[in-house]
C-alpha positions as CSV (number, residue, x, y, z in Angstrom):
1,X,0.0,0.0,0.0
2,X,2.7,2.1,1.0
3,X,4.5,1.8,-2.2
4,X,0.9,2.3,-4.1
5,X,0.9,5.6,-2.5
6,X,4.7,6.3,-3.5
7,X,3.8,5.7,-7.2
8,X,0.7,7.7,-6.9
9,X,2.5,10.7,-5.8
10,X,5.2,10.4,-8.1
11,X,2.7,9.8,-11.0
12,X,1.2,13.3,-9.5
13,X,4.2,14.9,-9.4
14,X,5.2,13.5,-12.9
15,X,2.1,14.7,-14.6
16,X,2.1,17.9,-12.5
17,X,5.2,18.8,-14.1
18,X,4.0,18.1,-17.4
19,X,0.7,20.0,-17.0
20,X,3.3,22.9,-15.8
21,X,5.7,22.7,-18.6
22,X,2.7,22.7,-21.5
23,X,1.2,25.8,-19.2
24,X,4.7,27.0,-19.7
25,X,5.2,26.5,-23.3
26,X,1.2,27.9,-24.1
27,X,2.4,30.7,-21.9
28,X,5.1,31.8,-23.9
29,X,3.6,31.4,-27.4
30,X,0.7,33.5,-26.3
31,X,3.5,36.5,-25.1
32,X,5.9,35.9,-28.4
33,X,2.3,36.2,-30.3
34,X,2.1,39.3,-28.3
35,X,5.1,40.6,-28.7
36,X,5.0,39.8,-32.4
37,X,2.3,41.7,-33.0
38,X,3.4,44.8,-31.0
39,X,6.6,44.9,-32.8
40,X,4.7,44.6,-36.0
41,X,2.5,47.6,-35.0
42,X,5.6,49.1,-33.8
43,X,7.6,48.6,-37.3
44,X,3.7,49.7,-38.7
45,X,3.8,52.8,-37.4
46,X,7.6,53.6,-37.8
47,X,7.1,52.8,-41.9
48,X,4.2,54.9,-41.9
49,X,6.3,57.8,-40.2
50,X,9.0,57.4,-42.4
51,X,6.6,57.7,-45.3
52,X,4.5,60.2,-44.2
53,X,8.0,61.9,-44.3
54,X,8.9,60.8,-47.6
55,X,5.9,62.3,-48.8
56,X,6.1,65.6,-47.3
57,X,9.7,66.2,-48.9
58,X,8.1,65.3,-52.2
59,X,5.7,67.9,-51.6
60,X,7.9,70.4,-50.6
61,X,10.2,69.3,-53.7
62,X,7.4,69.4,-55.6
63,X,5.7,72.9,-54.7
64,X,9.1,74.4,-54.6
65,X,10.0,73.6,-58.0
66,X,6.6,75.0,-58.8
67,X,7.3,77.9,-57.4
68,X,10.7,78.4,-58.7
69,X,9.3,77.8,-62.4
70,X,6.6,80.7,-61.3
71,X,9.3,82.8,-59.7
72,X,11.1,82.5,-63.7
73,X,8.4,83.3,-65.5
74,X,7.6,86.4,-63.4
75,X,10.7,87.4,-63.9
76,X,11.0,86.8,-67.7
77,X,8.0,88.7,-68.3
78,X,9.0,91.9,-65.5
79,X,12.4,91.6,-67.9
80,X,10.5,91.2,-71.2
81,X,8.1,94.3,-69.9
82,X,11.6,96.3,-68.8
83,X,13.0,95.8,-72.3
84,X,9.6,96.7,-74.2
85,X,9.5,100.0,-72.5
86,X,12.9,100.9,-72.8
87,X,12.3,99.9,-77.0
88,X,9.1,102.0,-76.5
89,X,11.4,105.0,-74.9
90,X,14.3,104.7,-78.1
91,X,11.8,104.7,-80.5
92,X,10.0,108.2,-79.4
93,X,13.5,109.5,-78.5
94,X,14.3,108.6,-82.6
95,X,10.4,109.9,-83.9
96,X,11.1,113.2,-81.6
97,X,14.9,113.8,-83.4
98,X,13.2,112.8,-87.2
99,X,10.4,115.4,-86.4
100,X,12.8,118.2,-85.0
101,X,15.1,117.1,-88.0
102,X,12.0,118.0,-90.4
103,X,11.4,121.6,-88.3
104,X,15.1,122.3,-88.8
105,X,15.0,122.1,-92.6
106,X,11.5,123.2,-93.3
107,X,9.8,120.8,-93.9
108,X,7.0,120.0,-91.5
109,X,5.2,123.7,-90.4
110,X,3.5,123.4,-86.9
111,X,0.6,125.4,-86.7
């Protein structure tokens, strides 16, 4: 009997440690499952940083190109306008010396 009780406990014991060591082994798939998926939200939100920031340089690439192309033509038409009026200003400067050219020699009369 005494030995019937022996093996009993040690059966206990036996399975006991079993029970604890698949507890054990469910416990840690459950907490690397955990920890998977927090690092895999973690790398989510880090990628979605990263592009976020990606996507904001483009933009700023992109509108400051734009703007430099604007800034250009701006300028290429103030210039074009510059150069129009200065043409403008030669050209009466030359009518004005033809017409007091004519008055010299006679041959316009103002009235």
């Amino acid at each position: 009997r005494a030995l019937a009780q022996v093996l009993s406990l040690a059966l206990v014991l036996v399975l006991s440690l079993a029970l604890a060591q698949v507890l054990l082994l469910a416990l840690v798939l459950v907490l690397s499952r955990a920890l998977a998926q927090v690092l895999s939200l973690a790398l989510v939100l880090v990628l979605s940083r990263a592009l976020a920031q990606v996507l904001s340089l483009a933009l700023v690439l992109v509108l400051s190109r734009a703007l430099a192309q604007v800034l250009s033509l701006a300028l290429v038409l103030v210039l074009s306008l510059a150069l129009a009026l200065v043409l403008l200003v030669l050209e009466l400067d030359k009518t004005d010396n033809h017409v007091r050219f004519l008055a010299n020699h006679k041959l316009v009369t103002f009235r």
